[in-house]
MIPA-959209 format. One record per residue (C-alpha): x, y, z; residue in one letter. Coordinates in Angstrom, 3 decimals. Layout:
BEGIN
+----------+----------+----------+------+
|        u |        v |        w | guba |
+----------+----------+----------+------+
|        X |        Y |        Z |    A |
...
+----------+----------+----------+------+
//
This chain:
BEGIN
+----------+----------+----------+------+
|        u |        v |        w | guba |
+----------+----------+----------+------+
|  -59.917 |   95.589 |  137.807 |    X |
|  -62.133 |   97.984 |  139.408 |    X |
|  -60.220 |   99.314 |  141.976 |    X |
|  -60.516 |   98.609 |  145.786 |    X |
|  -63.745 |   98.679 |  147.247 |    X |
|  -65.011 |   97.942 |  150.878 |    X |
|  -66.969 |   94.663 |  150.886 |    X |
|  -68.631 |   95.164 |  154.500 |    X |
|  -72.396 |   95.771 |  153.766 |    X |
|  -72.404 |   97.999 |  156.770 |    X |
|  -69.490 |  100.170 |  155.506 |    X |
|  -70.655 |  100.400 |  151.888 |    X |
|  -73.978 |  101.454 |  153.273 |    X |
|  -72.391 |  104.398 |  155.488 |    X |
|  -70.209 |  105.209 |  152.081 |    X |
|  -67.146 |  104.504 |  153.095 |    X |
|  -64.590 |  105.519 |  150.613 |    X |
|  -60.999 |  105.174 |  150.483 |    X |
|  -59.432 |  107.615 |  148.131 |    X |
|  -56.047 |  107.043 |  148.350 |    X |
|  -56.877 |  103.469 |  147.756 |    X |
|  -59.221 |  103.269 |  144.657 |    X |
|  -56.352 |  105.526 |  143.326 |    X |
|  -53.933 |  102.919 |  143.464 |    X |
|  -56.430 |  100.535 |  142.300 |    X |
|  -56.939 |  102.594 |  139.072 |    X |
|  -53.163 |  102.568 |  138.728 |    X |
|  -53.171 |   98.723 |  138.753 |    X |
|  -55.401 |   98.116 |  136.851 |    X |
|  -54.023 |  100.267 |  134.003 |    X |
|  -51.108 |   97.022 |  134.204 |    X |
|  -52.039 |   94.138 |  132.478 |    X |
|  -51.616 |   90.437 |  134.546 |    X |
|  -48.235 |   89.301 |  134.561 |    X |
|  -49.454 |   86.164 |  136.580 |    X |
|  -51.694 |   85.062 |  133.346 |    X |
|  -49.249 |   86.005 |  130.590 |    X |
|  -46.761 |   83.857 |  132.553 |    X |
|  -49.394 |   81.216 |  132.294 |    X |
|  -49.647 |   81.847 |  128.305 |    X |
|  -45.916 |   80.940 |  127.911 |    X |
|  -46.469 |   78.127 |  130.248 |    X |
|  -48.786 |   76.675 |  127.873 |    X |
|  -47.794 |   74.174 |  125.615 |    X |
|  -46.923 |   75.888 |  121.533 |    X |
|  -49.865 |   73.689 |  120.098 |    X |
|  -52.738 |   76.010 |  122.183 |    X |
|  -53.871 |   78.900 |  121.093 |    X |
|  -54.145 |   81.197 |  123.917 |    X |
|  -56.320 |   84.652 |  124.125 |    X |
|  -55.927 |   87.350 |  126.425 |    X |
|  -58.726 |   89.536 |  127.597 |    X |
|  -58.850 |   92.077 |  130.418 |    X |
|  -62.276 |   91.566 |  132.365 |    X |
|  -63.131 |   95.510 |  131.623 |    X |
|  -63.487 |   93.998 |  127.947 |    X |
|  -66.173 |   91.536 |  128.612 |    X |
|  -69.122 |   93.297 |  129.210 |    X |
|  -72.541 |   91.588 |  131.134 |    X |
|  -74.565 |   92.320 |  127.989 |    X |
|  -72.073 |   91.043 |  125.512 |    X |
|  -72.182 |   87.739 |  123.985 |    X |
|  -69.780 |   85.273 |  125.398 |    X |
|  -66.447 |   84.293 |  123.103 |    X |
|  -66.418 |   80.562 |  123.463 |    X |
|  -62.925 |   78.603 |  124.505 |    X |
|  -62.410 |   75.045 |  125.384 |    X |
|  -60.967 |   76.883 |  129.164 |    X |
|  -60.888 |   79.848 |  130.582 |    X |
|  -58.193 |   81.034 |  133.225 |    X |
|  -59.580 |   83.800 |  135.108 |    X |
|  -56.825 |   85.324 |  137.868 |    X |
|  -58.612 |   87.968 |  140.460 |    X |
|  -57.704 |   90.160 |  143.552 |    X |
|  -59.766 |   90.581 |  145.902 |    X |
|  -61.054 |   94.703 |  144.454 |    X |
|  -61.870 |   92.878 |  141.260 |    X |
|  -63.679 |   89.132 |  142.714 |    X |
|  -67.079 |   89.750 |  142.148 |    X |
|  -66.658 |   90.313 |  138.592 |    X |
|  -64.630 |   87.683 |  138.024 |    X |
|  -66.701 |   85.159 |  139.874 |    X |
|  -69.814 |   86.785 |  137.837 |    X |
|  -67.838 |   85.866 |  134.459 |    X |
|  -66.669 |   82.712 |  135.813 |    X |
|  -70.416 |   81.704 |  136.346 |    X |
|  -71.651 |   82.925 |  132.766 |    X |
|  -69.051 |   80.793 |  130.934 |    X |
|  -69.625 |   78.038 |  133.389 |    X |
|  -73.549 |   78.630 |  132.482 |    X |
|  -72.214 |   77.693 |  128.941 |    X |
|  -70.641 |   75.102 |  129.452 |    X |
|  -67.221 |   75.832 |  129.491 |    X |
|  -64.971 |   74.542 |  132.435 |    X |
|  -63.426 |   77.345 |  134.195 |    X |
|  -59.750 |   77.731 |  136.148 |    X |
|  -59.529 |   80.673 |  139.274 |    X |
|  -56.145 |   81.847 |  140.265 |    X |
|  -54.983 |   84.997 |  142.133 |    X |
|  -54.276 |   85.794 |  145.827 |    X |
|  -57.545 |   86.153 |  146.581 |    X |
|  -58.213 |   82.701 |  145.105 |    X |
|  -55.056 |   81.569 |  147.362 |    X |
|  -56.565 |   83.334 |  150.879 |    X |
|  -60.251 |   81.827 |  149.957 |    X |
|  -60.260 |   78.563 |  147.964 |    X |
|  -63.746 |   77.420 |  149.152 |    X |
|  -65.343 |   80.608 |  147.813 |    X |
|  -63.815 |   80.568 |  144.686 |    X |
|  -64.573 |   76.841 |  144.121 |    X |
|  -68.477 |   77.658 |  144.057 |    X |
|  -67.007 |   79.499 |  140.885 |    X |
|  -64.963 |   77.100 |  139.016 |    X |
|  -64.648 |   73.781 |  138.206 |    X |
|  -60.761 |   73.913 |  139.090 |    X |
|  -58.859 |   76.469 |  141.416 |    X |
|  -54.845 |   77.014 |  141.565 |    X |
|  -53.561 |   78.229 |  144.875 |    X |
|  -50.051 |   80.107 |  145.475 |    X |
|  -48.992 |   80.911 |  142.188 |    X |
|  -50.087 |   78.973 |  139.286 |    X |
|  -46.428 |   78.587 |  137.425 |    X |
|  -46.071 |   75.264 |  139.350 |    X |
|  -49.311 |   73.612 |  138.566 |    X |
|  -50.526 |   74.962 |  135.260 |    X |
|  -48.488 |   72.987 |  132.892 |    X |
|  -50.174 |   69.471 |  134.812 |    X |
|  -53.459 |   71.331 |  134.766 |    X |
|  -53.409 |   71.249 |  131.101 |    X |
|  -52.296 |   67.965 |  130.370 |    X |
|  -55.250 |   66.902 |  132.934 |    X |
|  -57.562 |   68.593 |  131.094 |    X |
|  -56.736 |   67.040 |  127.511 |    X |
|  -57.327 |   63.992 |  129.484 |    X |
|  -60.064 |   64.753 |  130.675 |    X |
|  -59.225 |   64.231 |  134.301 |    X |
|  -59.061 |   67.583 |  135.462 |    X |
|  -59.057 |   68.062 |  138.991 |    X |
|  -60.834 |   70.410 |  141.301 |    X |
|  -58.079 |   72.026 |  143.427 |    X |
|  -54.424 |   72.376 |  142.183 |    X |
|  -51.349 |   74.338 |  144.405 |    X |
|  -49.146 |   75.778 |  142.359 |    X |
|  -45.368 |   76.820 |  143.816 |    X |
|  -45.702 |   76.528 |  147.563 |    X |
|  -46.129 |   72.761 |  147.290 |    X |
|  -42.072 |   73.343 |  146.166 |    X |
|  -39.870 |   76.182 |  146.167 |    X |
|  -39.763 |   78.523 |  143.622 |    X |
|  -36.717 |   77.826 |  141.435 |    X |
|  -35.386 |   80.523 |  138.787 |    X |
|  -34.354 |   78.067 |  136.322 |    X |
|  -37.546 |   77.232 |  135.274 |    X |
|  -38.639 |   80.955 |  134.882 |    X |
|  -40.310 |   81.875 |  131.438 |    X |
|  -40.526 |   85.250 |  130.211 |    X |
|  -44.513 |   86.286 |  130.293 |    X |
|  -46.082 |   86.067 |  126.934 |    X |
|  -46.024 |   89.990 |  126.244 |    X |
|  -46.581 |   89.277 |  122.628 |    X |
|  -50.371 |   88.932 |  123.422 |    X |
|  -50.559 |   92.386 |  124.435 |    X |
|  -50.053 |   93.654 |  120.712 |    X |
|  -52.533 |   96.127 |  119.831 |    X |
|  -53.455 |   96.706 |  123.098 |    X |
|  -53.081 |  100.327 |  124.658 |    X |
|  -51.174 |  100.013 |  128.090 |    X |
|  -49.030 |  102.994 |  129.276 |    X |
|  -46.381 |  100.720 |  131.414 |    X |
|  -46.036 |   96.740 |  131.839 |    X |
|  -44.900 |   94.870 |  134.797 |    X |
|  -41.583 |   93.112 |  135.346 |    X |
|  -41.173 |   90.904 |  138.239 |    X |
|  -37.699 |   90.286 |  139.835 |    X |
|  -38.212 |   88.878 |  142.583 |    X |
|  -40.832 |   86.951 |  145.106 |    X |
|  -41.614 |   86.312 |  148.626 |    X |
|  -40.748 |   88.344 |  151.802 |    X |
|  -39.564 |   86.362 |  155.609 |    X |
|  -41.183 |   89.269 |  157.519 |    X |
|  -44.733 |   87.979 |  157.413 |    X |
|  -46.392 |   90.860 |  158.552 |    X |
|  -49.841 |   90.778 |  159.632 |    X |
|  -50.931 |   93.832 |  157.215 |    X |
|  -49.540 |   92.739 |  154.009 |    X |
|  -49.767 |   89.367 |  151.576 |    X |
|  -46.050 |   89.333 |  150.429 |    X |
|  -45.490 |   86.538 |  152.568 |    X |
|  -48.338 |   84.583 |  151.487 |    X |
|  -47.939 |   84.738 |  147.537 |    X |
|  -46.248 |   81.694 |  146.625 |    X |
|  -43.362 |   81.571 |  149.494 |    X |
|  -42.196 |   83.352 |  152.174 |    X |
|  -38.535 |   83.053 |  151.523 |    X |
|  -37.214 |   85.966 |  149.280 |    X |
|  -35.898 |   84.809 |  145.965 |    X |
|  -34.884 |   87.146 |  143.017 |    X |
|  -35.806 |   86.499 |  139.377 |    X |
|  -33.641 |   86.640 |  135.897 |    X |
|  -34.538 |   89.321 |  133.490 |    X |
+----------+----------+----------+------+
//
């Protein structure tokens, strides 16, 4: 993740900086995605799944080639996610986009990817694989706020894949969802707006 940045042409061109911000950025992207290594133990034993942070893909390097590639994004780190979406799309490999920012702008993101997951991909990604063995993979898939999040069929992420990688903390998740809505923040809008807690 490269931290926040403004996407305004007309602020980035007076140099509009937010300090505080791209701090806190820098501090989450040091984590890595607890979204896709829940996705990794969602995925069925007879996959073999590989985890890369998009810092480690660099333009000039040659593509790794998968059969799919799950790419989840906020909104500080879309444009390089939609630019490696596109190269392994270029390829010829079908690509998935998850993430909030995927969630608040699914038309976008679909000029990216041959399939998006809105609100939380736990609920969809097990029938987005199975589709894809098919070969019937679909373009748009919503993950839990089609049905409520339910803690019983929480798995723990698949930290394993983080083995010999350097991260200074990891993320635990115990809970989702907020019923205050407010207008400034996107608790409320990731996955469900009821608050529900999480097993350890």
């Amino acid at each position: 993740m490269s931290g926040v940045r403004v996407r305004t042409p007309e602020l980035a061109e007076l140099g509009v900086t937010l300090p505080q911000f791209v701090n806190r950025g820098k501090v989450v992207a040091s984590l890595p995605s607890l979204g896709l290594l829940t996705v990794a133990a969602l995925t069925p034993d007879d996959v073999e799944v590989v985890y890369r942070e998009i810092q480690d893909v660099k333009p000039e390097d040659e593509l790794e080639m998968y059969d799919l590639v799950g790419i989840s994004s906020f909104s500080a780190q879309i444009d390089e996610a939609y630019g490696l979406a596109d190269r392994y799309r270029a390829a010829g490999v079908p690509v998935v986009l998850g993430g909030l920012h995927v969630t608040l702008m699914p038309d976008e993101a679909a000029q990216h990817a041959d399939a998006v997951i809105l609100n939380g991909a736990e609920g969809a990604w097990p029938s987005l694989v199975e589709d894809f063995r098919r070969g019937e993979m679909q373009s748009r898939y919503e993950g839990l706020r089609s049905g409520v999040f339910k803690t019983p069929s929480y798995v723990h992420p698949r930290f394993d894949l983080l083995r010999g990688r350097l991260y200074n903390r990891v993320t635990v998740q115990t809970s989702r969802g907020c019923p205050l809505n407010c207008e400034f923040c996107a608790a409320s809008l990731r996955i469900t707006s009821a608050f529900q807690q999480k097993p350890l």
